[in-house]
C-alpha positions as CSV (number, residue, x, y, z in Angstrom):
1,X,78.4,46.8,12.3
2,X,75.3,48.4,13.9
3,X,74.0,47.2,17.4
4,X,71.7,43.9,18.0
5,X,68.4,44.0,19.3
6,X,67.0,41.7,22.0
7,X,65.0,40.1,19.3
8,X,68.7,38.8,17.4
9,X,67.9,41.9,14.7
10,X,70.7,44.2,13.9
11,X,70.1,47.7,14.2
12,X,71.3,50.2,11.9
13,X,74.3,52.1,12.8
14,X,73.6,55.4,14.6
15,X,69.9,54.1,15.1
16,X,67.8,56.8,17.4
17,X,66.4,55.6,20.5
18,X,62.7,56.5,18.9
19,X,63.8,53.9,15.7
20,X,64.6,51.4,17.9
21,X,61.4,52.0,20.2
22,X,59.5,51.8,17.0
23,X,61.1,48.6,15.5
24,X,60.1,47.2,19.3
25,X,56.5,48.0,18.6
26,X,56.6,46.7,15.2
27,X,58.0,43.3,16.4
28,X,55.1,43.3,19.7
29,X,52.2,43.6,17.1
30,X,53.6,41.2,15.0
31,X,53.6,38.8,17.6
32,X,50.2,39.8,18.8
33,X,49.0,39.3,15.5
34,X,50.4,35.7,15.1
35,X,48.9,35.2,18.3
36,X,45.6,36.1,17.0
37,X,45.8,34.2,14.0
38,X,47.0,30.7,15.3
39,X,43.9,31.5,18.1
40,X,41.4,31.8,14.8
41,X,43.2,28.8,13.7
42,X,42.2,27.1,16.6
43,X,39.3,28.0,17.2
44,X,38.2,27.3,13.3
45,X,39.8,23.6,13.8
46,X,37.8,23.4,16.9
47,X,34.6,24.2,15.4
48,X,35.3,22.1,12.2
49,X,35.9,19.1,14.5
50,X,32.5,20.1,16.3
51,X,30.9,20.0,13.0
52,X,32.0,16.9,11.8
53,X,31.3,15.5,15.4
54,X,28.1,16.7,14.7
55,X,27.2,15.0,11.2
56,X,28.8,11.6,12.4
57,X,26.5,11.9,15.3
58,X,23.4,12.9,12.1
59,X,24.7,10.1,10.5
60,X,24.0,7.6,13.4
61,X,20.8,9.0,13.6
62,X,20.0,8.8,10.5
63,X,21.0,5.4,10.0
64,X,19.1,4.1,13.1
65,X,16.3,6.2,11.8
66,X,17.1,3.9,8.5
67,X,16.9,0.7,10.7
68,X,13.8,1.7,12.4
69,X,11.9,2.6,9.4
70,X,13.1,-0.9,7.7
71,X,12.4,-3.4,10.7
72,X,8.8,-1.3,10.3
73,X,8.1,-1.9,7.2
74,X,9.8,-5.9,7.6
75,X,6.9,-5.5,10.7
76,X,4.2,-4.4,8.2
77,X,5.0,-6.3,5.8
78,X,4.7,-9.9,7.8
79,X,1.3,-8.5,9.0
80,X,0.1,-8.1,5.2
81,X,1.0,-11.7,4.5
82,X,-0.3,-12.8,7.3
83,X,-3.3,-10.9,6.5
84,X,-3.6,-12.0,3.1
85,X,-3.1,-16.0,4.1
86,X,-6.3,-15.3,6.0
87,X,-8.2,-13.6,3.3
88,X,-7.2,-16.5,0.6
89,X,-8.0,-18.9,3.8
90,X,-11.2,-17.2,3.5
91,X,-11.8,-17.2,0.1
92,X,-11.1,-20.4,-0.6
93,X,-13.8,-21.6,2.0
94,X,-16.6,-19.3,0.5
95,X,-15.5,-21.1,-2.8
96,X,-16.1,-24.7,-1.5
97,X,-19.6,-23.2,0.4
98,X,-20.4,-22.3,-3.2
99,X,-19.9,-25.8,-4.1
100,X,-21.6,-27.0,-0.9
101,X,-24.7,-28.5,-0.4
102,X,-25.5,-26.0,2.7
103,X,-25.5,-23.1,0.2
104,X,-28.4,-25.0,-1.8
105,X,-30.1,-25.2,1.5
106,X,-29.7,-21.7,2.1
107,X,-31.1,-20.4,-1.8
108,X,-33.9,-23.0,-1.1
109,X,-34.8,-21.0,2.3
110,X,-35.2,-18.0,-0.6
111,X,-37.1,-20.1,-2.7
112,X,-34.4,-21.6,-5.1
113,X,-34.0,-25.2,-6.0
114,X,-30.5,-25.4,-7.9
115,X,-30.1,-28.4,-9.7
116,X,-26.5,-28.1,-10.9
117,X,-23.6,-25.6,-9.9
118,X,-20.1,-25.0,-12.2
119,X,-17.0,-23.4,-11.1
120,X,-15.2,-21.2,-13.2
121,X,-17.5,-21.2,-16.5
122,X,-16.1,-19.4,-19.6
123,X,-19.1,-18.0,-21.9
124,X,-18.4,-17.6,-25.6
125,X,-20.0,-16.0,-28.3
126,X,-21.3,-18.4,-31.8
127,X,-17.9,-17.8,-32.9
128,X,-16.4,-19.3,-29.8
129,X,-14.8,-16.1,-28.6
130,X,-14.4,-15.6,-24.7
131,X,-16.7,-12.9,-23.6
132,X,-16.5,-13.4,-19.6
133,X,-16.0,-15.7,-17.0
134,X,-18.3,-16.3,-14.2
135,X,-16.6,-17.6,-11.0
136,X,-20.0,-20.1,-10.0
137,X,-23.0,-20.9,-12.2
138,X,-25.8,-22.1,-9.7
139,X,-29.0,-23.6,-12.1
140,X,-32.1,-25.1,-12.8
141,X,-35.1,-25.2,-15.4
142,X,-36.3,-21.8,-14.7
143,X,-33.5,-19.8,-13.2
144,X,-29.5,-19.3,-13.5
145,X,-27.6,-17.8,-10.9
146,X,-24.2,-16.2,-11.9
147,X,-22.0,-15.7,-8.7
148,X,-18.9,-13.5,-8.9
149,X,-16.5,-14.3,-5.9
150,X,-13.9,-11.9,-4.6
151,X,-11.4,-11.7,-1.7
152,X,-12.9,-8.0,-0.6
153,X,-15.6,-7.2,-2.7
154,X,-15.8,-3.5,-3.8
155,X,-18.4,-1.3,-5.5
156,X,-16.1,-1.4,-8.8
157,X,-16.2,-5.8,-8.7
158,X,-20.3,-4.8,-8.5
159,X,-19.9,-2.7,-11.8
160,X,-18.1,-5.3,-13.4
161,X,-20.8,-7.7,-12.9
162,X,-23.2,-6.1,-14.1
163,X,-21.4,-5.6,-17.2
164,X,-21.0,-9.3,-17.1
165,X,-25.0,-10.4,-16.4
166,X,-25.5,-8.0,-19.4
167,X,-23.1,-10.1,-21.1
168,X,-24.8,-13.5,-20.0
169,X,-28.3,-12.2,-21.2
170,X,-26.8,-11.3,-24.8
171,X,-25.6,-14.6,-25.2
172,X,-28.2,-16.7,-23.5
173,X,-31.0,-14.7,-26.2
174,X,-28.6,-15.9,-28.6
175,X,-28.8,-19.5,-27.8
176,X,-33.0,-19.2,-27.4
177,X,-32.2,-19.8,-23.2
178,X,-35.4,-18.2,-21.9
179,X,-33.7,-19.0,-18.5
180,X,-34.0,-16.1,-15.9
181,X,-30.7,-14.7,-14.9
182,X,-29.8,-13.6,-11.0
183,X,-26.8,-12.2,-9.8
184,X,-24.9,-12.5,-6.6
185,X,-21.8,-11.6,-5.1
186,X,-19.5,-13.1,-2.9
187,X,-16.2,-12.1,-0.9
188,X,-14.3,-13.2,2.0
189,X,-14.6,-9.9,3.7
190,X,-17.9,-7.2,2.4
191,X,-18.1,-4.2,4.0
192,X,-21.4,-3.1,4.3
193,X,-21.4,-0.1,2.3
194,X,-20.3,-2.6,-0.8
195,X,-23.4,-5.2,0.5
196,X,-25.6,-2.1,0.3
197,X,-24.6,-0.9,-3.3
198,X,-24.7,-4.6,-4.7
199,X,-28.2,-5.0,-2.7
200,X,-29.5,-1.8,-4.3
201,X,-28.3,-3.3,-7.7
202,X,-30.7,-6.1,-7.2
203,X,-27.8,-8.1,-6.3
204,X,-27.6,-11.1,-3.3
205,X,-24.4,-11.3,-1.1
206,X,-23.2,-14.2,0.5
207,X,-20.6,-13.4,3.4
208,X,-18.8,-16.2,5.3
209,X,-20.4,-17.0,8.5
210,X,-19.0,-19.6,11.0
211,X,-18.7,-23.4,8.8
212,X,-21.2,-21.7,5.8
213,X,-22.2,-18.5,4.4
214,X,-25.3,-16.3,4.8
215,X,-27.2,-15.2,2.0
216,X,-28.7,-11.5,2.0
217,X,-31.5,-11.0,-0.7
218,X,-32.2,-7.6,-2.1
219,X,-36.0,-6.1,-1.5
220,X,-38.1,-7.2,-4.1
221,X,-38.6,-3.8,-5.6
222,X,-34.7,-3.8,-6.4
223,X,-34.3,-7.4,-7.1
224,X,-33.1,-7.6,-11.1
225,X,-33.5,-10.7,-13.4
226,X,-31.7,-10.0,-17.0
């Protein structure tokens, strides 16, 4: 049998002291390389378990970033009912100062003496076919007033209406109602832009004010009777 090494390995019979000085190198970097490696190991796991620290922690923030954003829009939202309760609160009391005596008062001040007002009127054609709906009908011998009534009125609800007093004029011709027909509009909130456009569309506007409404005319040279 040959000799044994420090390291338990048997050297070969006869071995040279320069073999055996060279199989002790070989064993030293072999070790210094496992040494390396399970220090890359280590360090790898340590990083990996940094990174993972990290994206739980991203996570967390993420979520409460979730929770924020969510009690937000629960926040928001509560505001925009609230919001809309006063709107319809609103709308509903320009509706029963359409039906009100004050709002004769105030068309009187303008030089209109209504004799009759309807809610919600449907007008049909001779074939009874609906052709639009007018929110209040305000009228007398001489003059109708057709009132369309919004929560916020825009320039669009202006367009629409008069499309509709085109509408009304077409049918009253066809029922020989010599009638002059007026326009107003109403909303719970008017922003003054949208009171402008419907004024300059020889429109009136009636806002809410306090208990009853206010009534703006247009100027006479933009005031419109279909």
């Amino acid at each position: 049998m040959g000799n044994m090494t420090a390291q338990g390995r048997e050297l070969p019979r006869g071995a040279t002291f320069e073999e055996v000085w060279a199989m002790f190198q070989e064993n030293e970097r072999r070790m210094r390389e496992t040494e390396r490696f399970l220090k890359e190991l280590d360090a790898e796991t340590d990083r990996q378990m940094q990174e993972t620290a990290r994206r739980m922690q991203e996570t967390d923030r993420q979520m409460q970033e979730t929770d924020r954003q969510m009690q937000e829009t629960a926040r928001r939202m509560k505001e925009t009912d609230q919001k809309i309760g006063k709107l319809t609160g609103r709308l509903g009391d320009v509706i029963e100062h359409l039906m009100s005596p004050k709002l004769h008062e105030k068309f009187k001040a303008l030089n209109f003496v209504f004799s009759r007002t309807s809610r919600n009127v449907e007008i049909r054609d001779h074939n009874q076919r609906g052709l639009a709906e007018v929110d209040a009908l305000l009228e007398n011998g001489e003059y109708v007033m057709a009132v369309e009534v919004k929560t916020r009125l825009t320039t669009e609800d202006v367009n629409d209406h008069l499309r509709r007093m085109e509408v009304l004029r077409r049918v009253a011709d066809e029922r020989d109602d010599r009638r002059k027909y007026l326009g107003a509009v109403a909303g719970a909130v008017v922003d003054k832009n949208v009171a402008d456009y419907a004024l300059k569309n020889g429109f009136y506007v009636i806002v809410p004010s306090g208990e009853t409404v206010d009534i703006e005319a247009p100027e006479p040279s933009n005031l419109r009777m279909w």
